[in-house]
KOLKEMAR-397411 format. One record per residue (C-alpha): residue number from 0; residue in one letter; x, y, z. Coordinates in steps of 0.05 Angstrom, whole numbers. Layout:
# KOLKEMAR-397411
<NUM,"a",<X,Y,Z>>
...
***
This chain:
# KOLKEMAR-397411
<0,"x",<337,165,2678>>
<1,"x",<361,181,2614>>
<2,"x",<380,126,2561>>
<3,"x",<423,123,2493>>
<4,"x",<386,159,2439>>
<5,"x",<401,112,2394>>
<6,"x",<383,38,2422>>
<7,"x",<339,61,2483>>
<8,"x",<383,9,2538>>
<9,"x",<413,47,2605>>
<10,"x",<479,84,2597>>
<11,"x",<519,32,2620>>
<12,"x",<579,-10,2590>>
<13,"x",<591,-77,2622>>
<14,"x",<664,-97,2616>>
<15,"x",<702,-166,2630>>
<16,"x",<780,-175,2651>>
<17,"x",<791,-190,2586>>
<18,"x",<790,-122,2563>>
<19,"x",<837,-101,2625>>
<20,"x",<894,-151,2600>>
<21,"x",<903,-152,2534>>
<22,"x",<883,-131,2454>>
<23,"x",<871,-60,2435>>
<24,"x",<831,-29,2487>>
<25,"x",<771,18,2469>>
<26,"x",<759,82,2507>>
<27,"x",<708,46,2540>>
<28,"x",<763,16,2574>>
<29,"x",<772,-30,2643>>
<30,"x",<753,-9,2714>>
<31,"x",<814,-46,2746>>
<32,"x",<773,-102,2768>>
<33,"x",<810,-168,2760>>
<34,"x",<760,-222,2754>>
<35,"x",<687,-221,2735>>
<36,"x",<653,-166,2701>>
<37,"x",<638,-94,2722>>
<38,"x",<590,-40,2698>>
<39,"x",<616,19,2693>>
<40,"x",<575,84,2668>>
<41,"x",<572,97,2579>>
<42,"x",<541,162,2581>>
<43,"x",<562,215,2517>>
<44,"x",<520,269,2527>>
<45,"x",<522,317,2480>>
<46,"x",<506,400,2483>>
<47,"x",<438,383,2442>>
<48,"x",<419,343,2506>>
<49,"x",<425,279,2472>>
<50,"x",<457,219,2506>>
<51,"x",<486,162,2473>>
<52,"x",<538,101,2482>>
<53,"x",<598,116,2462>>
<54,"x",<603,62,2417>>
<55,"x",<538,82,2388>>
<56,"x",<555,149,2375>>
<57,"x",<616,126,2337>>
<58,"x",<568,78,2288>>
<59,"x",<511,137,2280>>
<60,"x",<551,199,2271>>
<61,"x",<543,255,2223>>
<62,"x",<590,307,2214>>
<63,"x",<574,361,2261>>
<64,"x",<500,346,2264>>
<65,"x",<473,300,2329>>
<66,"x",<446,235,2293>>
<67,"x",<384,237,2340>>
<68,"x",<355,304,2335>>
<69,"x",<399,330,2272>>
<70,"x",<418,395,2313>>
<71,"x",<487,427,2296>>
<72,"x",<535,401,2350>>
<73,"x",<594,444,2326>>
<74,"x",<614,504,2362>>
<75,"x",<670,549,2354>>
<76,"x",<742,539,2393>>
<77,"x",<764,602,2438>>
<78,"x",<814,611,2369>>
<79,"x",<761,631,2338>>
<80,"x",<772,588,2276>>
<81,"x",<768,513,2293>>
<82,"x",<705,470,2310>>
<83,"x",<693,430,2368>>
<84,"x",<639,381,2387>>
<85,"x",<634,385,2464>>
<86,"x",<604,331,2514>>
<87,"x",<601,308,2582>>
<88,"x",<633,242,2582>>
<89,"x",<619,202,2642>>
<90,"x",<652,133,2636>>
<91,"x",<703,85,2688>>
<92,"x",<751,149,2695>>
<93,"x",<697,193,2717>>
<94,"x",<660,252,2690>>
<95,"x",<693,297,2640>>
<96,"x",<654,363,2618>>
<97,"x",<663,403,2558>>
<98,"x",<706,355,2529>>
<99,"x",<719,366,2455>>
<100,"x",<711,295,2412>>
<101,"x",<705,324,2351>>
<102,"x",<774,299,2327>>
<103,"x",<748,227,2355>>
<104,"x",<691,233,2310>>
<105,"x",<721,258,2259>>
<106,"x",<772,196,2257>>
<107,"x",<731,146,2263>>
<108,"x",<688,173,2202>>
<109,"x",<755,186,2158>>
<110,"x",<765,104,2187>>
<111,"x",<692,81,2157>>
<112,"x",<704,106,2094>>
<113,"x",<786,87,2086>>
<114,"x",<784,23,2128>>
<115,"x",<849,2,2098>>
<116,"x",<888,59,2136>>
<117,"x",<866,31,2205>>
<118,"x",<931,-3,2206>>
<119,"x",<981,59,2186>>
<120,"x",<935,100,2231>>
<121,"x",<950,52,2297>>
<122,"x",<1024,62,2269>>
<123,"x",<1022,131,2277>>
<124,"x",<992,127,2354>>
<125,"x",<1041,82,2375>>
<126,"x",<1092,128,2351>>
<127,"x",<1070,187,2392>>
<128,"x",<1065,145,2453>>
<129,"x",<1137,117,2438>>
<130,"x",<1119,46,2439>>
<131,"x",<1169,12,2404>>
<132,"x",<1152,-59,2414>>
<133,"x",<1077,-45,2390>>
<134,"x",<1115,-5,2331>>
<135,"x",<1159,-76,2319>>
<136,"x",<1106,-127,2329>>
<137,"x",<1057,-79,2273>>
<138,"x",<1106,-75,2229>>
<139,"x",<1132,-155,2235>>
<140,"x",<1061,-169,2234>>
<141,"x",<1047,-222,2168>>
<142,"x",<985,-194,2160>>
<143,"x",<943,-268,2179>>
<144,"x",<894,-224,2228>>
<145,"x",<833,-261,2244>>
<146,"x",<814,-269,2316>>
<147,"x",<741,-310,2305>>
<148,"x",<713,-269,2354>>
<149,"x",<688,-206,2321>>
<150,"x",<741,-163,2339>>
<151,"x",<768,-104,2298>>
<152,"x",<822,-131,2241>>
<153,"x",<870,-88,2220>>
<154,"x",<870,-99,2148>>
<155,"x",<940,-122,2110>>
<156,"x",<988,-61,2085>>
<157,"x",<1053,-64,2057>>
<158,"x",<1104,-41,2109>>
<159,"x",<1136,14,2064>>
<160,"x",<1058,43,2055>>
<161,"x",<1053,37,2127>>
<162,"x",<1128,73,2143>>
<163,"x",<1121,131,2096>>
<164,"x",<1039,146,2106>>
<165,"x",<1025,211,2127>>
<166,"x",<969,237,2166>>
<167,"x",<908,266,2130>>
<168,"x",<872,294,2183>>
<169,"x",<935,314,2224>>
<170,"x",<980,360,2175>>
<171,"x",<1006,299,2139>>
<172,"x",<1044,276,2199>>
<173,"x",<1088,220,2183>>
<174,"x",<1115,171,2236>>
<175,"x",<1172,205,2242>>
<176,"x",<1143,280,2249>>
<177,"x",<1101,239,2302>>
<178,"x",<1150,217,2342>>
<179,"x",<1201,273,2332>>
<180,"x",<1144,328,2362>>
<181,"x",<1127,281,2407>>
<182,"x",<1200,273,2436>>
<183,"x",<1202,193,2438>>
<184,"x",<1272,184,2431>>
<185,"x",<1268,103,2427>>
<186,"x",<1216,104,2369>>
<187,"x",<1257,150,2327>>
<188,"x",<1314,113,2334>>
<189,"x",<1281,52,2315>>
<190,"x",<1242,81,2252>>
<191,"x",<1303,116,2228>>
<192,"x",<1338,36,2234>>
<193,"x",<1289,10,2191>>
<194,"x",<1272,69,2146>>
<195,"x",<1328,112,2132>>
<196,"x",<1394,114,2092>>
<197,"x",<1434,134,2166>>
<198,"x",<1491,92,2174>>
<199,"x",<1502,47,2218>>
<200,"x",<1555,76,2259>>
<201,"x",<1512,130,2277>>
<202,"x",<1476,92,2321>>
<203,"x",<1499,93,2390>>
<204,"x",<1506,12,2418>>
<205,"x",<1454,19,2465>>
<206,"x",<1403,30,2410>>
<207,"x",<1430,-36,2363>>
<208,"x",<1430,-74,2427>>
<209,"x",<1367,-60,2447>>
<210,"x",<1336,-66,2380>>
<211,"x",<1370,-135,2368>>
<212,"x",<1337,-161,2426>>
<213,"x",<1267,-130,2412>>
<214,"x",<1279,-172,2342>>
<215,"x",<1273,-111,2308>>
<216,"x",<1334,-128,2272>>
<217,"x",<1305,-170,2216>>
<218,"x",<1281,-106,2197>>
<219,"x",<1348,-66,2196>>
<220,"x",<1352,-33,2127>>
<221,"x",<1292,-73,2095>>
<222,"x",<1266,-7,2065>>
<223,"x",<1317,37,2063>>
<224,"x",<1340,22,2002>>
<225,"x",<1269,39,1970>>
<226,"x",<1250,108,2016>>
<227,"x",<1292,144,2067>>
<228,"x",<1235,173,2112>>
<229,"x",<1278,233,2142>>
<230,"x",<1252,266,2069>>
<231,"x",<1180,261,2070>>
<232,"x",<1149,330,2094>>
<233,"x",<1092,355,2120>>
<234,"x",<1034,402,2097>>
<235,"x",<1068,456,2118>>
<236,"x",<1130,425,2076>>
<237,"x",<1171,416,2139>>
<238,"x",<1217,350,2144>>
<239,"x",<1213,325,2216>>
<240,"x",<1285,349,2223>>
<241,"x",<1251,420,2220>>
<242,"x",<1205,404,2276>>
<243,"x",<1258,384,2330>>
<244,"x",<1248,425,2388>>
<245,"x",<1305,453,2431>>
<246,"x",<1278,405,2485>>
<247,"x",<1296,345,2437>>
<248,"x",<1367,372,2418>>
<249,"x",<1381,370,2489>>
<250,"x",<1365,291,2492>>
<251,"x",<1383,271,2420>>
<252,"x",<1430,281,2371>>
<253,"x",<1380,313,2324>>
<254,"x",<1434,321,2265>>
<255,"x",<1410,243,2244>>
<256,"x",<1349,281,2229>>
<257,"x",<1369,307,2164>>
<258,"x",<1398,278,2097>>
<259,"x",<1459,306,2073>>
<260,"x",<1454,312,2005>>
***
């Protein structure tokens, strides 16, 4: 039976309710169970042959080169110009072949070396999943984050660095780009309350109502007196105004998009 390349112990993750009911879950994620603990199955396995936990992967990685054997784990997308890193990744969901973690790697490693972005980073995920009330409660956050218990710590950022960063690995993505391609009408709304020079009136009730009782408005036009993030653009130079898809102009009045000058 094979075992992690790196710390020789079965390829197995045990996991306790905790991590099914609260915190930031890791992709090593709950089986469901509601009490107890489970083991569920940690296997990466990459196209070298090497296996390894995911977690341990993460901590030993080298760009493109398996930190077991050192063989080139890069292979070339069907575009013909990107890399991949491919593995079968059996974990609680199941297996998953020829699943490409290269942008997972290549994350975490940007992560190691710029811990301090770890915060703006979890900003811009919970802006392509539309989660406003993780967006609120990271942004309201005082920035006091010590758990005792070993677990990961965002570290403090200023809430206009986190509002206007933009995405280094991902075409300098801000939030707003984020959630604008991602079509999450609720968390645009709510970034362009607290970061943007719209008006008011522009909002439609239903938005101030629901972001009144979310809290969000002790936030209402905090920053937009110092950055108006309907202006930052992307590597390509596009504003997210100039990324709305027809899709989106069907469901939102993308004319708040842009700034009139």
């Amino acid at each position: 039976m094979a075992t992690c390349a790196t710390c020789h112990k079965k390829l197995e993750l045990e996991i306790t309710n905790e991590d099914a009911t609260g915190g930031y879950e890791t992709t090593e994620g709950p089986s469901g169970s509601i009490t107890g603990t489970t083991i569920v199955p940690d296997d990466v396995e990459l196209n070298c042959g090497c296996h390894f936990h995911w977690q341990c992967l993460l901590d030993a990685y080298q760009i493109t080169q398996c930190p077991n054997c050192s063989q080139n784990i890069a292979t070339v997308a069907n575009s013909g110009v990107d890399e991949q890193v491919l593995c079968n990744l059996h974990n609680e969901g199941g297996l998953q072949e020829s699943l490409d973690i290269l942008p997972l790697l290549a994350e975490e490693s940007y992560l190691r070396a710029y811990p301090e972005e770890r915060k703006a980073r979890a900003f811009l995920e919970f802006c392509k999943e539309g989660d406003v009330q993780a967006i609120f409660d990271l942004l309201d956050d005082d920035g006091e984050e010590d758990d005792g218990d070993g677990a990961e710590i965002l570290v403090p950022m200023e809430i206009a660095d986190v509002l206007q960063y933009q995405d280094p690995l991902g075409s300098l993505y801000s939030g707003l780009h984020t959630a604008v391609t991602s079509e999450k009408v609720e968390a645009i709304w709510l970034l362009l309350l607290i970061a943007s020079g719209l008006e008011l009136h522009r909002f439609p009730p239903p938005v101030l109502q629901a972001a009144e009782q979310l809290g969000a408005d002790r936030l209402f036009g905090v920053h937009s007196e110092l950055l108006d993030i309907r202006t930052l653009k992307d590597a390509d130079g596009q504003t997210a105004a100039m990324l709305a898809s027809p899709n989106l102009s069907r469901i939102f009045d993308t004319s708040v998009l842009s700034v009139i000058a």
